[in-house]
Backbone as numpy.savetxt, mean C-alpha at the origin, in Angstrom:
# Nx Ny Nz CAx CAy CAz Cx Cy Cz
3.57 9.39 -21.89 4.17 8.43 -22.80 3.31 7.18 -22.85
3.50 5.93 -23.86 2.63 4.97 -24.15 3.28 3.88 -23.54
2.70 3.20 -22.44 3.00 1.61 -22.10 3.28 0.72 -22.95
4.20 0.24 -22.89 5.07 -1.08 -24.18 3.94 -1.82 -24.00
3.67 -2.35 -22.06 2.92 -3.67 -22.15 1.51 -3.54 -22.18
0.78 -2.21 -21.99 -0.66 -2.09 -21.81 -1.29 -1.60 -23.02
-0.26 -0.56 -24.01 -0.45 0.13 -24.90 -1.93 1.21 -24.66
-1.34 1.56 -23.07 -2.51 2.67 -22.65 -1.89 4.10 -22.55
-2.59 5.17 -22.80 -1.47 6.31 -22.58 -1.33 6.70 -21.19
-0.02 6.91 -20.61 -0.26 6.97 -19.25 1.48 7.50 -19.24
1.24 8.33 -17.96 2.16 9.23 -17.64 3.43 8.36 -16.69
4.47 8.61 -16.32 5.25 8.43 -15.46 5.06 8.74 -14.40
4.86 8.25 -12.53 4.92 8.51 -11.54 6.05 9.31 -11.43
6.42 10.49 -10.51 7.31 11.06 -10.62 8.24 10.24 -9.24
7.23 9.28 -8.50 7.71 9.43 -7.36 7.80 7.55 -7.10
8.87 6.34 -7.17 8.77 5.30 -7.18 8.10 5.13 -5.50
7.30 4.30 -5.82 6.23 4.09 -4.49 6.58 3.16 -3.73
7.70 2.87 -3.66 8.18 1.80 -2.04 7.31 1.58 -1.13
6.26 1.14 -1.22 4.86 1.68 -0.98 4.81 1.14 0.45
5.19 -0.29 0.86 5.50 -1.06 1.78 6.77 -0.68 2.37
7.25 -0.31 1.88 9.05 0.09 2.19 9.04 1.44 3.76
8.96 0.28 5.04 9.30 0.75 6.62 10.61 0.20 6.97
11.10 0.56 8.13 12.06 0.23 8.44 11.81 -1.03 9.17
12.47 -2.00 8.69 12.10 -3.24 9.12 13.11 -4.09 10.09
11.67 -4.27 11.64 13.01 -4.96 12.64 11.93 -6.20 12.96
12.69 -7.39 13.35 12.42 -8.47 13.70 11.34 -8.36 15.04
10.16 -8.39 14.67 9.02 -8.34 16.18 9.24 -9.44 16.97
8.77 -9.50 18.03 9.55 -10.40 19.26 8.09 -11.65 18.85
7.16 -11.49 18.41 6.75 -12.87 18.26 6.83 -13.77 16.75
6.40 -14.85 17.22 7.32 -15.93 16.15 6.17 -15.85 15.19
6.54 -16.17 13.99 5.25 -16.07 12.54 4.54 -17.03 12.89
3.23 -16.86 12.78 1.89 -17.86 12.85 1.96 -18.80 11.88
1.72 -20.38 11.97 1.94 -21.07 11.55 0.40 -20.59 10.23
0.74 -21.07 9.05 -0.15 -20.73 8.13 -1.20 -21.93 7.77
-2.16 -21.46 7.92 -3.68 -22.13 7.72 -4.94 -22.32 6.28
-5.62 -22.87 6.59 -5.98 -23.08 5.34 -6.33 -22.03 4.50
-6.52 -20.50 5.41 -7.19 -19.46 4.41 -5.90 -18.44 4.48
-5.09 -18.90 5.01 -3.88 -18.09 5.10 -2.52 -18.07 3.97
-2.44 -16.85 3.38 -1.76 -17.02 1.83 -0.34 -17.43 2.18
-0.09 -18.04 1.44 1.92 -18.87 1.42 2.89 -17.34 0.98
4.06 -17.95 0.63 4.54 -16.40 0.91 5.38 -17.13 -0.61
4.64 -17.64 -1.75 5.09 -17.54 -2.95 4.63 -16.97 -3.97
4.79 -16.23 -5.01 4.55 -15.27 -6.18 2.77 -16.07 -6.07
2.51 -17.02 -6.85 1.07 -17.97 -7.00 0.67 -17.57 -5.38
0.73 -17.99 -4.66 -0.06 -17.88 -3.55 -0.50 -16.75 -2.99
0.64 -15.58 -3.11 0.50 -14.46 -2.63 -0.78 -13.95 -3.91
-0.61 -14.02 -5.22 -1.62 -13.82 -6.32 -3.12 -14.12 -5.88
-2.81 -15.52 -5.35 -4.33 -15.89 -5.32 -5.03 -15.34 -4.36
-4.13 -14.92 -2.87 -4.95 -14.21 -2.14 -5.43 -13.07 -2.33
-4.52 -12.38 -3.32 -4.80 -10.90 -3.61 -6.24 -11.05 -4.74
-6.62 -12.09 -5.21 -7.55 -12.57 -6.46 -8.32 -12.60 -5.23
-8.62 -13.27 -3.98 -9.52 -13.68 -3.10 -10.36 -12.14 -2.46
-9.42 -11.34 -1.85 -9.51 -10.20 -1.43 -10.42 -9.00 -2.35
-9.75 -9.08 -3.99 -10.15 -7.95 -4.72 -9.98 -9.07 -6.14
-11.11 -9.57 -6.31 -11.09 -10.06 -7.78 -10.67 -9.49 -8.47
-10.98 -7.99 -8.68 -10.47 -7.17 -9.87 -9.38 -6.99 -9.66
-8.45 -7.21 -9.51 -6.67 -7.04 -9.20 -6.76 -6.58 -10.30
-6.86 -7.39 -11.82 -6.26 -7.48 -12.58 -6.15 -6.23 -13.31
-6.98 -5.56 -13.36 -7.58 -3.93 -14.01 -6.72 -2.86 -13.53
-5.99 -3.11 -12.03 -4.87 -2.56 -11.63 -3.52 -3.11 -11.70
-3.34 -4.08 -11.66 -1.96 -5.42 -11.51 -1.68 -6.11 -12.65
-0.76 -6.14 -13.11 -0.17 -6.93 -14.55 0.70 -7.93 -14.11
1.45 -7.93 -12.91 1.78 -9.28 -12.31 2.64 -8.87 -10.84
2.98 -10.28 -10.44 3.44 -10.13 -8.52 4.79 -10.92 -8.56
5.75 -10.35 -8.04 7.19 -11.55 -8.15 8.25 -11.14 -6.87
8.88 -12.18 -6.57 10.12 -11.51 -5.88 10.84 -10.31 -6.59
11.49 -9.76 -5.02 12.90 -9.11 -5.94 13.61 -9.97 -6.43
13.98 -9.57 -7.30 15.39 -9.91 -8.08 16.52 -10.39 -7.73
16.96 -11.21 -7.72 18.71 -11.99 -7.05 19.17 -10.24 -7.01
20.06 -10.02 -6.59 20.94 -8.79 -5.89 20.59 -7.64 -5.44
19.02 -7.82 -5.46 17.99 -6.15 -4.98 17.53 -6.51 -3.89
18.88 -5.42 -2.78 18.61 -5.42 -1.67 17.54 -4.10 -1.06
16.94 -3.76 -0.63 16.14 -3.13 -0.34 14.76 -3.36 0.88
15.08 -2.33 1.75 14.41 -2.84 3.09 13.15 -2.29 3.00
12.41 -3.26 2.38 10.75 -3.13 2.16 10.11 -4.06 2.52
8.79 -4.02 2.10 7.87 -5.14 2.45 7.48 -5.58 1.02
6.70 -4.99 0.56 6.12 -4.54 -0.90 6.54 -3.55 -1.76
6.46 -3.38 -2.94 6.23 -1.75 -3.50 5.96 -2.29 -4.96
5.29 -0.85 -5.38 4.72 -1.42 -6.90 5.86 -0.44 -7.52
5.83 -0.91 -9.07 6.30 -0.64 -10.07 6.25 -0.80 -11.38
6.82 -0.28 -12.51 6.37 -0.35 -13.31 6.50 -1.82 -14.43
5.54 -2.19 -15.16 5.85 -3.79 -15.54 7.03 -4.24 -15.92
7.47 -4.93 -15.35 9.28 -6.04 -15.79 9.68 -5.02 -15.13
9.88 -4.09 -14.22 10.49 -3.14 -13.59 11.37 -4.32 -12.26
13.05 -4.57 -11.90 13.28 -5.26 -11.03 13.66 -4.30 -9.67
14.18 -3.43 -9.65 14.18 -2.62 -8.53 13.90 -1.61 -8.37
13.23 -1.40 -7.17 11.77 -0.28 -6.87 12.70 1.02 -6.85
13.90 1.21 -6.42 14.60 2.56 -6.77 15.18 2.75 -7.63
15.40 1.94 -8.37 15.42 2.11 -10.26 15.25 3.96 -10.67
15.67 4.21 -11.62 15.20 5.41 -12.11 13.99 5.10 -13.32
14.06 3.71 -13.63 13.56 3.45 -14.92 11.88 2.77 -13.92
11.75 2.72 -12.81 11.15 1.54 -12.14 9.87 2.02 -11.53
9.45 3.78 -11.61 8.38 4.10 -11.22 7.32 3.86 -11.83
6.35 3.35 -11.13 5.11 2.88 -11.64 3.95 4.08 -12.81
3.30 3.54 -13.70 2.36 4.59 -14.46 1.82 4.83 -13.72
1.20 5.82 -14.07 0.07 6.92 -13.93 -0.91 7.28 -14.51
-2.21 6.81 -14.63 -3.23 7.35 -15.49 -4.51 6.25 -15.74
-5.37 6.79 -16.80 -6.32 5.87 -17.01 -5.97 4.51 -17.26
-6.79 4.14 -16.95 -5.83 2.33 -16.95 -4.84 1.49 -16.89
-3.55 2.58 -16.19 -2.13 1.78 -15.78 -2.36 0.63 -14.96
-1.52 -0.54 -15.37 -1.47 -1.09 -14.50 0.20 -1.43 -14.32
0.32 -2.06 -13.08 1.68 -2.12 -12.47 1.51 -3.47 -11.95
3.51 -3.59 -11.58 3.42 -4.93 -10.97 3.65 -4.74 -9.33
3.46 -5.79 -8.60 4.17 -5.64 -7.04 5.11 -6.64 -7.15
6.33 -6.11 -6.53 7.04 -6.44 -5.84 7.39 -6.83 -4.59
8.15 -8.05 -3.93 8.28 -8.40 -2.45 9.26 -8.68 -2.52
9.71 -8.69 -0.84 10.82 -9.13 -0.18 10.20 -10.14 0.79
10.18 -11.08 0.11 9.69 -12.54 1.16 10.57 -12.61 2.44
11.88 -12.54 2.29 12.79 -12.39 3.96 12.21 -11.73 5.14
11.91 -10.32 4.65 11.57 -9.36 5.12 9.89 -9.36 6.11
9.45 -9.78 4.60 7.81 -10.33 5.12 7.41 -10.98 6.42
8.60 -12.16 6.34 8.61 -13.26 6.77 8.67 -13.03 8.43
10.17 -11.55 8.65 10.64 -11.71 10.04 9.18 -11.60 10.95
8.86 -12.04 11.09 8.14 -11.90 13.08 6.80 -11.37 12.34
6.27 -11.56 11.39 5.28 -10.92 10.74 3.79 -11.90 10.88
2.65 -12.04 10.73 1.76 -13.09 10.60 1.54 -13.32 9.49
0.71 -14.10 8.89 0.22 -14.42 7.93 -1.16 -13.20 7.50
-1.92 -13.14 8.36 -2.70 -11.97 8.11 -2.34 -10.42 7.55
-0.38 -10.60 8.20 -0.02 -9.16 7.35 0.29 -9.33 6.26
0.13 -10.16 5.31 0.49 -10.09 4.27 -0.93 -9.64 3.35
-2.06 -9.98 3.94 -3.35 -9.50 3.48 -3.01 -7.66 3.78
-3.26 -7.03 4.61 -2.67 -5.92 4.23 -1.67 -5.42 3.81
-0.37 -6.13 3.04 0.48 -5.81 2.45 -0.36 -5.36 1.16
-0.67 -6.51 0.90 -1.50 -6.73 -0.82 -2.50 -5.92 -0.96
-3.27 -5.68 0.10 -4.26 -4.43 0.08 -3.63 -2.38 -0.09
-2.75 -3.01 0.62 -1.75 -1.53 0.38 -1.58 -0.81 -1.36
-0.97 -2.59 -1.55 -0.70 -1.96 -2.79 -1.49 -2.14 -3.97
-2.46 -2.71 -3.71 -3.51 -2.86 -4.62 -4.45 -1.24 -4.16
-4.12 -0.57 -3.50 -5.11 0.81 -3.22 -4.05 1.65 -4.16
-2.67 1.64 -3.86 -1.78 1.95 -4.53 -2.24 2.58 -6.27
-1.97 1.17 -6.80 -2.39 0.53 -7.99 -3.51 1.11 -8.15
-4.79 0.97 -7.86 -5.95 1.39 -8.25 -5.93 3.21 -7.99
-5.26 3.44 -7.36 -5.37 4.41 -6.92 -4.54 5.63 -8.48
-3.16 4.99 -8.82 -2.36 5.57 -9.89 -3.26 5.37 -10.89
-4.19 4.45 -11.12 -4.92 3.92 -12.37 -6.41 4.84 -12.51
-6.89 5.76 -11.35 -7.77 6.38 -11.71 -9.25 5.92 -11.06
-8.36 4.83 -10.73 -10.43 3.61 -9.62 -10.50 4.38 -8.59
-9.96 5.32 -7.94 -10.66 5.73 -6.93 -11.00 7.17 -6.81
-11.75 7.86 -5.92 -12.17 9.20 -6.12 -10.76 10.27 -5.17
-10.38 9.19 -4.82 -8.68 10.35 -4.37 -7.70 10.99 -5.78
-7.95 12.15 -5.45 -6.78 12.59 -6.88 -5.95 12.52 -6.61
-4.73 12.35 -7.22 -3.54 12.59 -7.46 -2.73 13.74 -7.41
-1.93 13.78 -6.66 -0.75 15.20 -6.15 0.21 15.36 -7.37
-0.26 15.59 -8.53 0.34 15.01 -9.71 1.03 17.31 -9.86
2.14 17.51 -10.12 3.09 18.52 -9.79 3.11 19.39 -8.58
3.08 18.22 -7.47 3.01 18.94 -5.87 4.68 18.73 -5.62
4.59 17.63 -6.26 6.62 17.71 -5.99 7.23 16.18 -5.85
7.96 15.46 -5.75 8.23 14.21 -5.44 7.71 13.79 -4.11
8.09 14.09 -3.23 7.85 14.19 -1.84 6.42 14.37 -1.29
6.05 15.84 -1.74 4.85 16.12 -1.63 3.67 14.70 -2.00
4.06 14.45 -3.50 3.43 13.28 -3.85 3.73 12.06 -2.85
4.82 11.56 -2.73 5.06 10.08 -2.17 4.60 10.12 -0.46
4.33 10.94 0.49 4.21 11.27 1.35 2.56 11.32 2.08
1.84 11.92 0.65 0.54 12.01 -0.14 -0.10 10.78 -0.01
0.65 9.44 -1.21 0.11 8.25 -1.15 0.29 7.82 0.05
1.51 7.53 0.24 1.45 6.86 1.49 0.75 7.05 2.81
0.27 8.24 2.87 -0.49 8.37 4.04 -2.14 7.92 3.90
-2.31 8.22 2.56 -3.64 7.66 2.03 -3.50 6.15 2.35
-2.82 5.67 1.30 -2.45 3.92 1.59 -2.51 3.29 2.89
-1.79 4.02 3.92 -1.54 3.37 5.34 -3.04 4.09 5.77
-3.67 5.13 5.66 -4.88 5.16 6.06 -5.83 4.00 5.97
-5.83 4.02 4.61 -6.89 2.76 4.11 -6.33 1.72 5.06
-5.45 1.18 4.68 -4.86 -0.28 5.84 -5.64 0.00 7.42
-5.45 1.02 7.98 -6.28 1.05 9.27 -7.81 1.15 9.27
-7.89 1.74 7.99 -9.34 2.05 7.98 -9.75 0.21 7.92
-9.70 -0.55 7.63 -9.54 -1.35 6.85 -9.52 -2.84 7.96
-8.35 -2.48 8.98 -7.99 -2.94 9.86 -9.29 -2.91 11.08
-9.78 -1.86 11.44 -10.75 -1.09 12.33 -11.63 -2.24 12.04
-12.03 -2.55 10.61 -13.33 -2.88 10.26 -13.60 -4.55 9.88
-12.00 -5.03 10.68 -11.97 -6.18 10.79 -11.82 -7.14 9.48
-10.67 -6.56 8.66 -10.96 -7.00 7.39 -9.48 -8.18 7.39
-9.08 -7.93 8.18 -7.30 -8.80 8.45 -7.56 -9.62 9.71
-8.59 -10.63 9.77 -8.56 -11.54 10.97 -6.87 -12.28 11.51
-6.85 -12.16 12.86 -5.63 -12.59 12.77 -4.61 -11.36 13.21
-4.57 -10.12 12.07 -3.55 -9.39 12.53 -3.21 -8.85 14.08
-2.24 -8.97 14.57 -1.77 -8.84 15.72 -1.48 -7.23 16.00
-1.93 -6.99 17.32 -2.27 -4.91 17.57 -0.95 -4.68 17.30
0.25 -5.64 17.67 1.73 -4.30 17.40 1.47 -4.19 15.53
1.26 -5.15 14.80 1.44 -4.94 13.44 0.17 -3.57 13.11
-1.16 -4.05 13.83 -1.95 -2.61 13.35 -0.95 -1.21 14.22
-0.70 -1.61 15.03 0.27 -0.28 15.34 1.38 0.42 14.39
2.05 -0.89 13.86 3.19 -0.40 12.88 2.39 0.17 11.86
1.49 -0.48 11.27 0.46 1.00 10.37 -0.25 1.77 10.26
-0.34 1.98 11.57 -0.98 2.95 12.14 -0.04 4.23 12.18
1.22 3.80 12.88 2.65 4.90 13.07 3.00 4.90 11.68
3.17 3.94 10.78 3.13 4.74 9.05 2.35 5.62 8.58
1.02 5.18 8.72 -0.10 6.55 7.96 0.47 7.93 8.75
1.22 7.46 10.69 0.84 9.32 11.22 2.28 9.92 10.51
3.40 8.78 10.60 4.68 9.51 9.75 4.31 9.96 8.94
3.96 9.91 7.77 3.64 10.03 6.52 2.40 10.91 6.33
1.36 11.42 7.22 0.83 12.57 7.70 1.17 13.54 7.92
2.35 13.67 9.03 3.30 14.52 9.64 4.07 15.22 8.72
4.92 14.10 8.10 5.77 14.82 7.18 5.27 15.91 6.04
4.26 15.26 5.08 3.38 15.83 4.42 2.38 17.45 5.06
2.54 17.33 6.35 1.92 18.79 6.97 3.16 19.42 7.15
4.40 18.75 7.64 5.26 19.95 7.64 5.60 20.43 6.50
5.33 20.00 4.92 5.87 20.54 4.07 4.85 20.98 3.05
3.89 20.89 3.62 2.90 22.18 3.12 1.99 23.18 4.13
1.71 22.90 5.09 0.85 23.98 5.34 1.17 25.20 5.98
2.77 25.25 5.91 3.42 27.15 5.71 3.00 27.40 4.65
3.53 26.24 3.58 4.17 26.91 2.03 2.56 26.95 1.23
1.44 26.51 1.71 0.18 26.25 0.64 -1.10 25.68 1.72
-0.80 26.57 3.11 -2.54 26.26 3.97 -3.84 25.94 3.14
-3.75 26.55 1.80 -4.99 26.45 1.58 -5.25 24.39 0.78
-4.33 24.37 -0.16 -3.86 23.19 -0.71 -4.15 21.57 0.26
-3.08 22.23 1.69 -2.77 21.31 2.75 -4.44 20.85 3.49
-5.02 22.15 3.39 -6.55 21.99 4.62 -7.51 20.70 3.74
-7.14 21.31 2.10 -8.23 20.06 1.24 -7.25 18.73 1.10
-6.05 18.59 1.59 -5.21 16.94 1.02 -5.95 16.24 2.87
-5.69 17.41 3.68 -6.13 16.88 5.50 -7.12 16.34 5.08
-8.26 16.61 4.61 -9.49 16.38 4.74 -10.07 15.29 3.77
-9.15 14.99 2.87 -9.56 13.73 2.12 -8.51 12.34 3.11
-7.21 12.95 3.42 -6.58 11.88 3.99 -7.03 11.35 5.49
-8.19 12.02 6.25 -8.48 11.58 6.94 -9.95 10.06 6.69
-10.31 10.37 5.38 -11.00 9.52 5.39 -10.79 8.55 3.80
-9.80 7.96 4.12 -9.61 6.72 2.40 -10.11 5.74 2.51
-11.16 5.67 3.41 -11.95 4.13 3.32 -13.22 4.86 2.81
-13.32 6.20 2.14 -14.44 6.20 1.89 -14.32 6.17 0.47
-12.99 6.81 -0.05 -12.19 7.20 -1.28 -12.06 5.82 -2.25
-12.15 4.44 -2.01 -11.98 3.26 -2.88 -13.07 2.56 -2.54
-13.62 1.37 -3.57 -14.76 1.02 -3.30 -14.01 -0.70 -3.34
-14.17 -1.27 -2.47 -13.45 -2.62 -2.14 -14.16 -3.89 -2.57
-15.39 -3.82 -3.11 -16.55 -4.66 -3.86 -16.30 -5.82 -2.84
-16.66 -5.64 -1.42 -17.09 -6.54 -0.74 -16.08 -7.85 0.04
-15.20 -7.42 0.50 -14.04 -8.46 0.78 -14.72 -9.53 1.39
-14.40 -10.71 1.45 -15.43 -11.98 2.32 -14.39 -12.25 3.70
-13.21 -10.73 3.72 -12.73 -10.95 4.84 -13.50 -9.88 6.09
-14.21 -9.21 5.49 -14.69 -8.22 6.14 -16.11 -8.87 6.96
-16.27 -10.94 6.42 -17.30 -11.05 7.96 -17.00 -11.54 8.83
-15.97 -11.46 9.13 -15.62 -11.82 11.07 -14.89 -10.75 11.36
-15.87 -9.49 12.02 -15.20 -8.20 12.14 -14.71 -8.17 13.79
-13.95 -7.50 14.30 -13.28 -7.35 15.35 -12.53 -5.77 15.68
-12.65 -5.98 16.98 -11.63 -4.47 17.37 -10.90 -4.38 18.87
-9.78 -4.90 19.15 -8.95 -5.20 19.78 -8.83 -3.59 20.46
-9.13 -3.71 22.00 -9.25 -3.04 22.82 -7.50 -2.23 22.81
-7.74 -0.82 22.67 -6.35 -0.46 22.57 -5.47 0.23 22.01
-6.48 0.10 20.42 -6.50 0.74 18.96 -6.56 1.77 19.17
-5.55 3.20 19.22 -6.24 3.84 18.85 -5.35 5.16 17.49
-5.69 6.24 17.79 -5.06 6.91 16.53 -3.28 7.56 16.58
-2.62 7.60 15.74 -1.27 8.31 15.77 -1.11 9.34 16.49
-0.62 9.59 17.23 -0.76 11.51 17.85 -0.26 12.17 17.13
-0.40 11.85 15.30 0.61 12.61 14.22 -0.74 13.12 13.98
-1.46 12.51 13.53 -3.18 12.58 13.37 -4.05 13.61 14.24
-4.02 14.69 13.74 -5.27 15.38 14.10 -6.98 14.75 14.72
């Protein structure tokens, strides 16, 4: 079908991408006070960091806002489709195709509990891989009639890959090891699940999705983050035991 706001032809996601959307509990340390390179946690600020990170947002992103007064929903982020207000909407899944672009969505509360300022740089990176990713910028295909699940299970493990890949290579100064842990244990959930529900039903399918999802930092091309020069690797790191 044709985008009202892009007037690009582009398909429907079958699968709304809560893309950020973990179960969210209050971490025992207190939020880092925010600094001069550290993004504010308002629609403009959160924008500009995501402009800082990936100039080209825009080629994937049509705009960034809170939820909506009465959209409760225990996420972090998730994209959707433009003026779309809640991410489980039936109407609210993001396009699909050559040149979609989508908006993100936040839950600033949520963000906020026990979180740093640095996680919000991989929030925005999540879903900007997301985004680029539905839009065709990267060399990962799309699980496009693998199934709802199949699909959402798919991205997300790609997505939370990239975030570690990402993380490893010192691109989130600042982020604290339990938060690379919490996305670390997303990419292996979201690994896991995705192997139990194909490689009875389609070994052959499952061996080529393993083998691209082990490596999505090679799959997007990030045109150079200027967070990636004070690299680091916090003794400790290491992989999901969901992860092969």
């Amino acid at each position: 079908m044709r985008s009202p706001r892009n007037g690009l032809q582009a398909r429907l996601s079958r699968v709304v991408l809560v893309a950020a959307g973990v179960s969210i509990g209050v971490a025992a340390h207190a939020l880092a006070a925010d600094g001069a390179d550290q993004p504010g946690l308002d629609a403009p600020a959160l924008l500009h960091a995501l402009a800082r990170i990936h100039p080209d947002y825009r080629l994937y992103i049509s705009g960034l806002r809170p939820l909506a007064p009465g959209v409760s929903r225990r996420l972090y982020m998730a994209l959707v489709r433009p003026g779309a207000d809640d991410p489980a909407g039936r109407d609210s899944a993001p396009y699909a195709g050559p040149g979609a672009r989508n908006d993100i969505v936040y839950d600033g509360e949520a963000i906020l509990a026990g979180h740093s300022p640095a996680f919000r740089y991989l929030l925005l990176d999540h879903e900007y891989f997301h985004a680029r990713h539905l839009a065709g910028g990267t060399l990962l295909p799309l699980a496009s009639g693998a199934g709802a699940e199949i699909e959402r299970h798919y991205s997300e493990a790609a997505a939370w890959g990239f975030n570690v890949a990402e993380a490893r290579a010192g691109r989130y100064p600042g982020l604290r090891p339990d938060e690379f842990r919490e996305a670390l244990d997303r990419q292996g959930e979201h690994f896991a699940s995705l192997k139990a529900l194909m490689k009875e039903k389609d070994p052959g399918r499952w061996s080529g999705m393993a083998d691209l999802l082990r490596q999505p930092e090679l799959l997007i091309k990030t045109g150079g983050s200027p967070l990636a020069a004070d690299r680091w690797h916090p003794s400790g790191w290491g992989r999901s035991p969901a992860i092969p």
